[in-house]
TIMI-317425 format. One record per atom (N, C-alpha, C): residue in one letter; atom name; x, z, y. Coordinates in steps of 0.2 Angstrom, whole numbers, plus 5000, padded with zeros to 4 digits. Layout:
<atoms>
rest; atom; X; Z; Y
A; CA; X; Z; Y .
...
</atoms>
This chain:
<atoms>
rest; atom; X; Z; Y
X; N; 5309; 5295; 4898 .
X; CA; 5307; 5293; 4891 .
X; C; 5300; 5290; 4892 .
X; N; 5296; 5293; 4896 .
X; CA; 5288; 5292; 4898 .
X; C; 5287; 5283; 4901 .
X; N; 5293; 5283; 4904 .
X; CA; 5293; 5273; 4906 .
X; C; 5297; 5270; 4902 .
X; N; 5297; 5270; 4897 .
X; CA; 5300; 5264; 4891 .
X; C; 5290; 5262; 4889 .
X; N; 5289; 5259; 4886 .
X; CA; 5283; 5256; 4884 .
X; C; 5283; 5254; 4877 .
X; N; 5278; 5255; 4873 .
X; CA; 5279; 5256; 4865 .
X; C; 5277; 5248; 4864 .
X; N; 5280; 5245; 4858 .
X; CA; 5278; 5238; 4855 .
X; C; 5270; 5238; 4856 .
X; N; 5269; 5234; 4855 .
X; CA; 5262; 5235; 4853 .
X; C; 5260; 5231; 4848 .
X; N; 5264; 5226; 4844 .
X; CA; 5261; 5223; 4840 .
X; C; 5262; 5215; 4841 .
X; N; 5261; 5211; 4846 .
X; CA; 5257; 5207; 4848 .
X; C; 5263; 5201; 4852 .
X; N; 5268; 5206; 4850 .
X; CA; 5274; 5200; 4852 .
X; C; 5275; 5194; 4846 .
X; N; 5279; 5190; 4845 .
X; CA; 5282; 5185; 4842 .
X; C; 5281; 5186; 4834 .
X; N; 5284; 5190; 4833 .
X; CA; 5286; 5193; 4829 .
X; C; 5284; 5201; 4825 .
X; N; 5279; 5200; 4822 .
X; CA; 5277; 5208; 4823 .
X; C; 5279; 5212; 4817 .
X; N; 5285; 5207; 4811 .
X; CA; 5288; 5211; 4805 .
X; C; 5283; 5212; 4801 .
X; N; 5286; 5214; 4795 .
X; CA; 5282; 5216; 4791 .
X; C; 5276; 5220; 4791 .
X; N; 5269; 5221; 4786 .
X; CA; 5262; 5221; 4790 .
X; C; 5261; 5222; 4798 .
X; N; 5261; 5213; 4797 .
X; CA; 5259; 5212; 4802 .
X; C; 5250; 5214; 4805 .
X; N; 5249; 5216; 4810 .
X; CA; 5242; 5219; 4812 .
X; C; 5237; 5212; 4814 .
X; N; 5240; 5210; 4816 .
X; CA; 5237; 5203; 4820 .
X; C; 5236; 5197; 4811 .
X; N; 5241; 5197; 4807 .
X; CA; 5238; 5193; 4803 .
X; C; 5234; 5196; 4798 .
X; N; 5236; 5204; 4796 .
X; CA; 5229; 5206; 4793 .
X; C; 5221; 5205; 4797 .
X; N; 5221; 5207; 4803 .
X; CA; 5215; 5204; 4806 .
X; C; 5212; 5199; 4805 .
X; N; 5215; 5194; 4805 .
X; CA; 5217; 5187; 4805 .
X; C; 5211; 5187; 4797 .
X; N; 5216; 5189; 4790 .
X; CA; 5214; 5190; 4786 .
X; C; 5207; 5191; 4785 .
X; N; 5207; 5197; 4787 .
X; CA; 5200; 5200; 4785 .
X; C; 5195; 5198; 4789 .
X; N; 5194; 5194; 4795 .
X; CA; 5190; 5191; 4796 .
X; C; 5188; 5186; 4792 .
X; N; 5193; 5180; 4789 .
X; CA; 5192; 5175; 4787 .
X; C; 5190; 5177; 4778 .
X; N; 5192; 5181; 4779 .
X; CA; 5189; 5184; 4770 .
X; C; 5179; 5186; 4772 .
X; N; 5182; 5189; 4774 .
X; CA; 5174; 5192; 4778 .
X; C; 5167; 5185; 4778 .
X; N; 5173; 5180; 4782 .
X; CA; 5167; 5174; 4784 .
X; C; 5166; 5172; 4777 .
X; N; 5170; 5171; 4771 .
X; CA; 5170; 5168; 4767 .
X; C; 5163; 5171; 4762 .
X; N; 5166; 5177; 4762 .
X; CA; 5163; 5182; 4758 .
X; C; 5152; 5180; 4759 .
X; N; 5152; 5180; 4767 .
X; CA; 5149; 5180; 4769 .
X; C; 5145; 5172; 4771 .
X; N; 5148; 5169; 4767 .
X; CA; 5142; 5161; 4767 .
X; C; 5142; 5160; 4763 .
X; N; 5142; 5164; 4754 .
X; CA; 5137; 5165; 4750 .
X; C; 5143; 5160; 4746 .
X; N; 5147; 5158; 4746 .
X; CA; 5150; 5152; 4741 .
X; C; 5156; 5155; 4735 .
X; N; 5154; 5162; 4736 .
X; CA; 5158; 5167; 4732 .
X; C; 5157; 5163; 4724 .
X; N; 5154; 5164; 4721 .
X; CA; 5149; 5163; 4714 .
X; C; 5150; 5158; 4714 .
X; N; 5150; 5151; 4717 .
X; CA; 5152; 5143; 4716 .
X; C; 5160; 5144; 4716 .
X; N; 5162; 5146; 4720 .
X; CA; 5171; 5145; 4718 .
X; C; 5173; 5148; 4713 .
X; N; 5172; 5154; 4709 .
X; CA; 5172; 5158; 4703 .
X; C; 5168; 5153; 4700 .
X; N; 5165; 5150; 4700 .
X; CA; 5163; 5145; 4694 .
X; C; 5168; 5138; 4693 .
X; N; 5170; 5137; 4701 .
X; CA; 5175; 5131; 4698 .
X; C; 5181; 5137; 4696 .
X; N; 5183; 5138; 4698 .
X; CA; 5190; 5140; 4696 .
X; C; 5190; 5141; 4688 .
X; N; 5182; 5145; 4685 .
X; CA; 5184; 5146; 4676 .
X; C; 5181; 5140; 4675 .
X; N; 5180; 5134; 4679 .
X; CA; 5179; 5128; 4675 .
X; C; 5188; 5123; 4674 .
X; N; 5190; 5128; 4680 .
X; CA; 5198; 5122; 4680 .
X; C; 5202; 5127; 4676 .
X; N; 5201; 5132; 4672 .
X; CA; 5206; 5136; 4669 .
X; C; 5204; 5132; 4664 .
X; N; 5197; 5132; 4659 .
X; CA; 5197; 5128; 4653 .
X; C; 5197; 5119; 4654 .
X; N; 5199; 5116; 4661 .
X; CA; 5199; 5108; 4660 .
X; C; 5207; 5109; 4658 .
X; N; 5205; 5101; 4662 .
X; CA; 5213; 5097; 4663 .
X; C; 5218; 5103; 4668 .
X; N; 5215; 5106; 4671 .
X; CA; 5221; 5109; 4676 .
X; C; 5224; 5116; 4671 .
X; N; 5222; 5117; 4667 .
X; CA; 5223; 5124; 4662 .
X; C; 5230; 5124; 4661 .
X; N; 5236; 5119; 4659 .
X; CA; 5240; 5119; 4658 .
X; C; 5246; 5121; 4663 .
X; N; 5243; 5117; 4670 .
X; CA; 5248; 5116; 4676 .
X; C; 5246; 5124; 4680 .
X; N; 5239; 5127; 4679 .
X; CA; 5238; 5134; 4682 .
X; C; 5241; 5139; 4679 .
X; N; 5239; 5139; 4671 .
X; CA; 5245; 5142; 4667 .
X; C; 5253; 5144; 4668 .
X; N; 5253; 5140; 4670 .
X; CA; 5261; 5136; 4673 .
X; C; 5262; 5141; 4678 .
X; N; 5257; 5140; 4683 .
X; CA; 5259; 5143; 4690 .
X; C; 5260; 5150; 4690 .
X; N; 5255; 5155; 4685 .
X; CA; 5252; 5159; 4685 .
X; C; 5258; 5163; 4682 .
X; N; 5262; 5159; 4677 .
X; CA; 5269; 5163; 4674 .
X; C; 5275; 5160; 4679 .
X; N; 5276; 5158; 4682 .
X; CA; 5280; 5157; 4688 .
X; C; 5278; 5160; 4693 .
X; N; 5272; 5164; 4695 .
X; CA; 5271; 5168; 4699 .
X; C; 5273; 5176; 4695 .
X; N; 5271; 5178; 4692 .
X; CA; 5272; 5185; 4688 .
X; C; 5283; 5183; 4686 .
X; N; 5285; 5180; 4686 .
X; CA; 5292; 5177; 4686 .
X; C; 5294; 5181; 4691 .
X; N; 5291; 5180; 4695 .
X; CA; 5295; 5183; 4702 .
X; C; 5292; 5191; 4704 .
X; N; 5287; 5195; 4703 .
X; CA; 5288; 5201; 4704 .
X; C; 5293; 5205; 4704 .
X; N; 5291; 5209; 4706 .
X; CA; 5295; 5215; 4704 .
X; C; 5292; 5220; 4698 .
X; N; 5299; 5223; 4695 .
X; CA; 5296; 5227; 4690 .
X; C; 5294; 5233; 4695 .
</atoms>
């Protein structure tokens, strides 16, 4: 049993939570987080909820909640 060898993760396919793409993640959220453009994007985004795009976000926003689970 001692020479079988455990996954490790890091094959092709690592299934569901995946380890490598949450790293992935959190690194890239981290960099983001971290060159300050937090506050500018929060500001477009509640600029395009009340523009032209308010409609078609609306839209996506009940198309996504459509597909949850209860």
């Amino acid at each position: 049993m001692s020479d079988q060898k455990k996954p490790t993760g890091a094959g092709p396919n690592e299934g569901e939570g995946s380890r490598t793409a949450a790293r992935e993640y959190n690194k890239d959220t981290r960099a983001f987080v971290d060159s300050g453009k937090v506050d500018e994007k929060a500001k477009e985004a509640a600029k395009a909820l009340d523009g032209s795009e308010a409609k078609e976000l609306k839209q996506a926003e009940a198309d996504g909640k459509s597909h949850r689970k209860q």
